[in-house]
MMTF fields as JSON, N, C-alpha, C and O atoms, coordinates in Angstrom:
{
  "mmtfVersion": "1.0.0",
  "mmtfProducer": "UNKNOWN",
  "numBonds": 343,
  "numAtoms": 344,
  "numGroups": 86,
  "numChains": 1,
  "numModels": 1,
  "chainsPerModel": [1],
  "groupsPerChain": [86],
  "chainIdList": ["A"],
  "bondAtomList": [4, 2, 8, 6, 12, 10, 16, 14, 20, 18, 24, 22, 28, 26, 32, 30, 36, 34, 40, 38, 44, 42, 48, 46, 52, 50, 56, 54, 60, 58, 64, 62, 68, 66, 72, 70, 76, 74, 80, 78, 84, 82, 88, 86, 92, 90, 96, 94, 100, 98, 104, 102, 108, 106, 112, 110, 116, 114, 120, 118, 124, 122, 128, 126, 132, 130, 136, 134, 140, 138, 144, 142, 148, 146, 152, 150, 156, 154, 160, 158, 164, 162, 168, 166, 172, 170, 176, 174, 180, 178, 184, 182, 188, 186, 192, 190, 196, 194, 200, 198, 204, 202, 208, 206, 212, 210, 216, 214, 220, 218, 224, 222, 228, 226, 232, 230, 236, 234, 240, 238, 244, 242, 248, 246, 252, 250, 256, 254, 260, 258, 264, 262, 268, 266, 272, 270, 276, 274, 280, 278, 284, 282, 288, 286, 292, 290, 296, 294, 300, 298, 304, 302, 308, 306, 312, 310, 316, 314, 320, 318, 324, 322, 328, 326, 332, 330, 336, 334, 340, 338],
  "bondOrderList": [1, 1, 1, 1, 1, 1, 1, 1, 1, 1, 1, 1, 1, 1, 1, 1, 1, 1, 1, 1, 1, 1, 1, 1, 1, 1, 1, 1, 1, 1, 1, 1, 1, 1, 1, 1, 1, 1, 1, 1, 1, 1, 1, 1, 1, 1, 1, 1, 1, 1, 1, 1, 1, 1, 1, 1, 1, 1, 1, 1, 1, 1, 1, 1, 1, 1, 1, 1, 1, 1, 1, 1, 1, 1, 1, 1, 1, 1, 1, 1, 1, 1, 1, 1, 1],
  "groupList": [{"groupName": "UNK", "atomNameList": ["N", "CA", "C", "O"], "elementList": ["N", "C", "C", "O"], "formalChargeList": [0, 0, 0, 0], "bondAtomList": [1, 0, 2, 1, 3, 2], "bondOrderList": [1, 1, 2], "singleLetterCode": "X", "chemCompType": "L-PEPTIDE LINKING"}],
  "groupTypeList": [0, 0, 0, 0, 0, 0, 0, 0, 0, 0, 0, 0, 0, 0, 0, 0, 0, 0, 0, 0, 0, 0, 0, 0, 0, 0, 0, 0, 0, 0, 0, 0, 0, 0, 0, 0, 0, 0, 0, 0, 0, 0, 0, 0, 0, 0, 0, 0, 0, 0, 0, 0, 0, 0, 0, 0, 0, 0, 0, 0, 0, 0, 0, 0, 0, 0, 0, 0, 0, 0, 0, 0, 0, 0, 0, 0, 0, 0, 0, 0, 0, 0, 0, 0, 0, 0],
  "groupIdList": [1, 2, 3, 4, 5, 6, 7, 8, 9, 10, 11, 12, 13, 14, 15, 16, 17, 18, 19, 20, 21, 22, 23, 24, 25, 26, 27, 28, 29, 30, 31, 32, 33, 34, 35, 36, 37, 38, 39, 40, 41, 42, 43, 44, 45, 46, 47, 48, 49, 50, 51, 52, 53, 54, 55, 56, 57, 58, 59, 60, 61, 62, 63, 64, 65, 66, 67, 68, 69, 70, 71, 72, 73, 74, 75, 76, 77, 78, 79, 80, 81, 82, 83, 84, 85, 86],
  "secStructList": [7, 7, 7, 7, 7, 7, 7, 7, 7, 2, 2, 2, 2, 2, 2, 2, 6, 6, 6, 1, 7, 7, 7, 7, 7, 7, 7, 7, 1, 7, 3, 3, 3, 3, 1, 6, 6, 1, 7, 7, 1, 2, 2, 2, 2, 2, 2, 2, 2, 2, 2, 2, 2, 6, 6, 7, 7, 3, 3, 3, 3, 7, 1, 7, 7, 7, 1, 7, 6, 6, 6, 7, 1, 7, 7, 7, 7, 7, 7, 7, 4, 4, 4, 7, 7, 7],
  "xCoordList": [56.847, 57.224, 55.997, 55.069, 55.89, 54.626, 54.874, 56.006, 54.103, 54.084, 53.237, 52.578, 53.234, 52.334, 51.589, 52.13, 50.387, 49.416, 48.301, 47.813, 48.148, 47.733, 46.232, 46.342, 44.956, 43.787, 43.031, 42.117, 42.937, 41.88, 41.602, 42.232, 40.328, 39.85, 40.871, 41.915, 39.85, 40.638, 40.398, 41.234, 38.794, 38.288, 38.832, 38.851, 39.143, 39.91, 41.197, 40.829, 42.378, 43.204, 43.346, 44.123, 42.554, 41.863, 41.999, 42.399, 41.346, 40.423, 41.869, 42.457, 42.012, 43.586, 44.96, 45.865, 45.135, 46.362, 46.076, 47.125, 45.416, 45.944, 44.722, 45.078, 43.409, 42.827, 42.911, 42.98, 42.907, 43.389, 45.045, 45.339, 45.678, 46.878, 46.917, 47.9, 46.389, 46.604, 47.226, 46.997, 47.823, 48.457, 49.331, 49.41, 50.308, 51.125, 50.744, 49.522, 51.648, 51.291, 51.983, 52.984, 51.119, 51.914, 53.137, 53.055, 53.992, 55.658, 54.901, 55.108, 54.155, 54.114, 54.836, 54.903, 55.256, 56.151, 55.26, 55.77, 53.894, 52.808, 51.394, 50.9, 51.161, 49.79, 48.764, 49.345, 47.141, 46.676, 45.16, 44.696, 44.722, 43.646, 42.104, 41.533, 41.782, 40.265, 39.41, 39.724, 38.734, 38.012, 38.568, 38.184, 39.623, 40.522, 40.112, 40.715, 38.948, 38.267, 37.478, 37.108, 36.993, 36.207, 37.213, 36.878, 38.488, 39.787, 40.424, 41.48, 39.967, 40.721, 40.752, 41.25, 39.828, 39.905, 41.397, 42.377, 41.349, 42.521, 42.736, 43.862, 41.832, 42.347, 43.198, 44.359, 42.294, 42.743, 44.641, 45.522, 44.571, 45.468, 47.164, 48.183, 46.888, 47.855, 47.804, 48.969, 47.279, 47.893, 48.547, 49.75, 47.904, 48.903, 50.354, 51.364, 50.347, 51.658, 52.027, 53.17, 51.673, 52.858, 53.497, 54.723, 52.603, 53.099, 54.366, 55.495, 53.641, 54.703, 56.311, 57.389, 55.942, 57.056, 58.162, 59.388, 57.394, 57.705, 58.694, 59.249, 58.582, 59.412, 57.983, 58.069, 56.839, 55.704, 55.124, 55.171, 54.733, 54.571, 52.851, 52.305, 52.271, 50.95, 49.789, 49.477, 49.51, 48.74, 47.285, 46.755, 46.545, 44.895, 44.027, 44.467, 42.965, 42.201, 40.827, 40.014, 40.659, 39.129, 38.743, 39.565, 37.554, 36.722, 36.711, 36.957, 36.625, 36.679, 37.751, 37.578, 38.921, 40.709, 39.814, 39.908, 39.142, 39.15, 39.9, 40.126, 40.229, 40.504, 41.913, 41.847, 42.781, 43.715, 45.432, 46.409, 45.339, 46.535, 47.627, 48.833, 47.02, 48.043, 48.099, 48.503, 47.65, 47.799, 48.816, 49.89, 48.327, 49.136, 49.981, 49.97, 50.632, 51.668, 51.844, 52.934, 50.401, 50.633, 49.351, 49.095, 48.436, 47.863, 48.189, 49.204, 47.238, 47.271, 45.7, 45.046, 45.34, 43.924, 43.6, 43.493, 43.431, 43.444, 41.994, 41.734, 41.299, 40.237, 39.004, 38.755, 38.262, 37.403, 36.292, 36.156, 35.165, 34.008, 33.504, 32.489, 34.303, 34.42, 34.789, 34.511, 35.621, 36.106, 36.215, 37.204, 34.845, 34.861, 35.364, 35.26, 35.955, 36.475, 35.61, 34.592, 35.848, 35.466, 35.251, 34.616],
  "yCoordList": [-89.02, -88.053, -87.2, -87.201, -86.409, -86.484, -84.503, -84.095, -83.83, -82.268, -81.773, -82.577, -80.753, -79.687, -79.315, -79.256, -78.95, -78.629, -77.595, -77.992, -76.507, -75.055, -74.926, -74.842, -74.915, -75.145, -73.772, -74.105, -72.933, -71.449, -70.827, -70.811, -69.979, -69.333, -68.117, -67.868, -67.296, -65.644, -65.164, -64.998, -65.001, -64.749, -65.143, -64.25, -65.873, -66.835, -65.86, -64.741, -65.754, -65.874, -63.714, -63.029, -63.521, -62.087, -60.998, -59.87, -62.246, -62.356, -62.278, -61.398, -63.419, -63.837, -63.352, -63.363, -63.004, -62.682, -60.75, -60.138, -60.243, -59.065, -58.365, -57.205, -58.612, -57.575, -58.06, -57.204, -59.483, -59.573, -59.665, -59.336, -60.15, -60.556, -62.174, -62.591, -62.525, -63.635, -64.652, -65.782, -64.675, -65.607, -65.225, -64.003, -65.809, -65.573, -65.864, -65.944, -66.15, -66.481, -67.871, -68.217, -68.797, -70.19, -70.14, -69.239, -70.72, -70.385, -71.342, -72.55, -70.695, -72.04, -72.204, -71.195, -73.103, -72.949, -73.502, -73.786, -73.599, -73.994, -73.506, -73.895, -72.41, -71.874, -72.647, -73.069, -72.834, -73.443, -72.298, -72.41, -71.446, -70.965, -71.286, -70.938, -72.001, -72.339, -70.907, -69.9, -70.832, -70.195, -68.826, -67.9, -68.912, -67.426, -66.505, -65.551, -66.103, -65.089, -64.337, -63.287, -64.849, -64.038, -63.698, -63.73, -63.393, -62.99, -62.226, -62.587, -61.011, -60.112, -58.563, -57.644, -58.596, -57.727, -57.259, -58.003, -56.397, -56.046, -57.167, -57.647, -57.571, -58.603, -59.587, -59.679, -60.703, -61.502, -61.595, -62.41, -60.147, -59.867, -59.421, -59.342, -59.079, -58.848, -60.008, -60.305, -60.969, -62.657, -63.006, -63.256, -63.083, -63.945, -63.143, -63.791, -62.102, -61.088, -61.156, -60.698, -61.544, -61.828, -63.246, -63.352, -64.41, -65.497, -65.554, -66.038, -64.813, -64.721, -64.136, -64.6, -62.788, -62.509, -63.505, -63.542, -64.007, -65.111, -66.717, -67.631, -66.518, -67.693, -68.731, -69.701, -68.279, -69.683, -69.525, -68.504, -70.638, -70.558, -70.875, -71.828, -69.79, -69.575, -70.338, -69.485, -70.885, -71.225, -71.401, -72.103, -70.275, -70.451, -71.336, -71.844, -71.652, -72.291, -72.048, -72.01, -71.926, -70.81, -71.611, -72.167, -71.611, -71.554, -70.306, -70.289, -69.441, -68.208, -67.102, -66.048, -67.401, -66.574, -64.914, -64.478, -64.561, -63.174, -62.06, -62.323, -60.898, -60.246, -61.002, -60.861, -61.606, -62.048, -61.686, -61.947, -61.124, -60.584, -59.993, -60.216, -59.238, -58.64, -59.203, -58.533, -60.577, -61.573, -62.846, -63.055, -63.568, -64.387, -63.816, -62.668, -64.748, -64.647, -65.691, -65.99, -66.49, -67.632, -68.451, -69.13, -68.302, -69.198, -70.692, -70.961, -71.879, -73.021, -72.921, -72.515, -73.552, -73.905, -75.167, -75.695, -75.727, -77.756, -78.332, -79.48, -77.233, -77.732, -76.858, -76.2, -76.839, -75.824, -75.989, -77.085, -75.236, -76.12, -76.953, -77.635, -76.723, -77.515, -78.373, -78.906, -79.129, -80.064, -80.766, -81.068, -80.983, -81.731, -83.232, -84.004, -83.303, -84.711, -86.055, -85.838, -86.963, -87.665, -88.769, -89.793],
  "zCoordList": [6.215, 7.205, 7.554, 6.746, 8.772, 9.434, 9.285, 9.025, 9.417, 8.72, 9.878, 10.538, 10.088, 10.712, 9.961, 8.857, 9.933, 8.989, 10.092, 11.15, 9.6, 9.878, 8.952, 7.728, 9.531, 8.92, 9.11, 9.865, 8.957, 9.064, 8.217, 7.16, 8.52, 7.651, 7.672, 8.275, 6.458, 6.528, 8.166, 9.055, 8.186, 9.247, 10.434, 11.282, 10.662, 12.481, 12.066, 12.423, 11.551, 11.069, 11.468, 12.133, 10.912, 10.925, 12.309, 12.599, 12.924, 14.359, 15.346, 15.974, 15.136, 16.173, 15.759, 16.593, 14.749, 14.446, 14.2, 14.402, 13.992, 13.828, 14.71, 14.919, 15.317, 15.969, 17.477, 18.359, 17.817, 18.625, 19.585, 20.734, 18.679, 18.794, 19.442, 20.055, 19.338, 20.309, 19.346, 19.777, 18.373, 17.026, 16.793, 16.925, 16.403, 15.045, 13.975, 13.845, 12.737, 12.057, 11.934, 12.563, 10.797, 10.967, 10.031, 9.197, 9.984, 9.581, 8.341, 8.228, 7.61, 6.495, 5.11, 4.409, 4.753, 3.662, 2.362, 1.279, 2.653, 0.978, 2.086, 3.144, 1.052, 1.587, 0.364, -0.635, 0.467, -0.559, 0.07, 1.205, -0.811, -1.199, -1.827, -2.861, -0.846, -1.997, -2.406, -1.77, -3.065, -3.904, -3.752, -3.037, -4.642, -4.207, -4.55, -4.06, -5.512, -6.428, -5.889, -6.415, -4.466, -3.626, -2.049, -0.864, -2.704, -1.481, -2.111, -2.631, -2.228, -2.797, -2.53, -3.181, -0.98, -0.532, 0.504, 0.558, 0.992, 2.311, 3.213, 3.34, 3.784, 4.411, 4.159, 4.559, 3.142, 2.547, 2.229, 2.502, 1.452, 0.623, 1.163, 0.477, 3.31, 3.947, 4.068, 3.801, 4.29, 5.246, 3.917, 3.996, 2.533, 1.729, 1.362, 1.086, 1.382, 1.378, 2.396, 2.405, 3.547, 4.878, 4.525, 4.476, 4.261, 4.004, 2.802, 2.886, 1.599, 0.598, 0.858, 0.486, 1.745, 2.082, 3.236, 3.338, 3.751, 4.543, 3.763, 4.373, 2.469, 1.843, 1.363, 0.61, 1.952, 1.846, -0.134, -0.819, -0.469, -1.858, -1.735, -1.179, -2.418, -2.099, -3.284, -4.115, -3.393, -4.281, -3.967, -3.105, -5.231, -5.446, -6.052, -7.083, -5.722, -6.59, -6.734, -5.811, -7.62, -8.48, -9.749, -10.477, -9.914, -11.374, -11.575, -12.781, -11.327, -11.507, -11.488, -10.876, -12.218, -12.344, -13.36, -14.507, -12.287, -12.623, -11.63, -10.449, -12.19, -11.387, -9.797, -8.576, -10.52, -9.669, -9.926, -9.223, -10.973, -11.044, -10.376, -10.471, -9.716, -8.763, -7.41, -6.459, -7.284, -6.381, -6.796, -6.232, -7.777, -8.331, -9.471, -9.915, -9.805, -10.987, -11.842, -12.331, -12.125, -13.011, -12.858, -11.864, -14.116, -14.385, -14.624, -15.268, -14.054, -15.073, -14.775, -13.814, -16.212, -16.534, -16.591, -17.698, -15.696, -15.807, -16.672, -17.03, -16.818, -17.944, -17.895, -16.884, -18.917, -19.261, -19.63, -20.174, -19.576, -19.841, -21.39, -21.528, -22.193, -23.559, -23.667, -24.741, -22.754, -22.404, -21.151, -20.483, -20.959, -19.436, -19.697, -20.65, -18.429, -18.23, -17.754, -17.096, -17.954, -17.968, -16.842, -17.094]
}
């Protein structure tokens, strides 16, 4: 089955949806965050709390799970540097 798929930065996202208006937001129901550790300013932090409040299930991804707490609500650690894979 074939999906809509919604590709932007913070920045575009930023830009068009709240200083310009010219966006909505995308009705998304799985947000996916790359390097979430450096998104943790205001910005960042209203789009994924609109989405969340929105029903969408947000998920980050970081080498770096510092300082994310009051963003997420759940670590997994898929591997660490003592154990690199193979």
């Amino acid at each position: 089955m074939l999906r809509d798929v919604q590709i932007a930065s913070i920045q575009t996202e930023n830009i068009r949806v709240y200083e310009q208006e010219r966006w909505e937001h995308h009705a998304a129901d799985l947000v996916v965050v790359d390097e979430c550790h450096n998104l943790t300013s205001e910005v960042p932090c209203k789009i994924i709390k609109h989405h969340l409040d929105a029903g969408a299930i947000v998920v980050g991804f970081t080498a770096t799970p510092v300082g994310l707490g009051g963003i997420y609500n759940k670590l997994i650690i898929a591997g660490t540097n003592s154990k690199p894979i193979a």
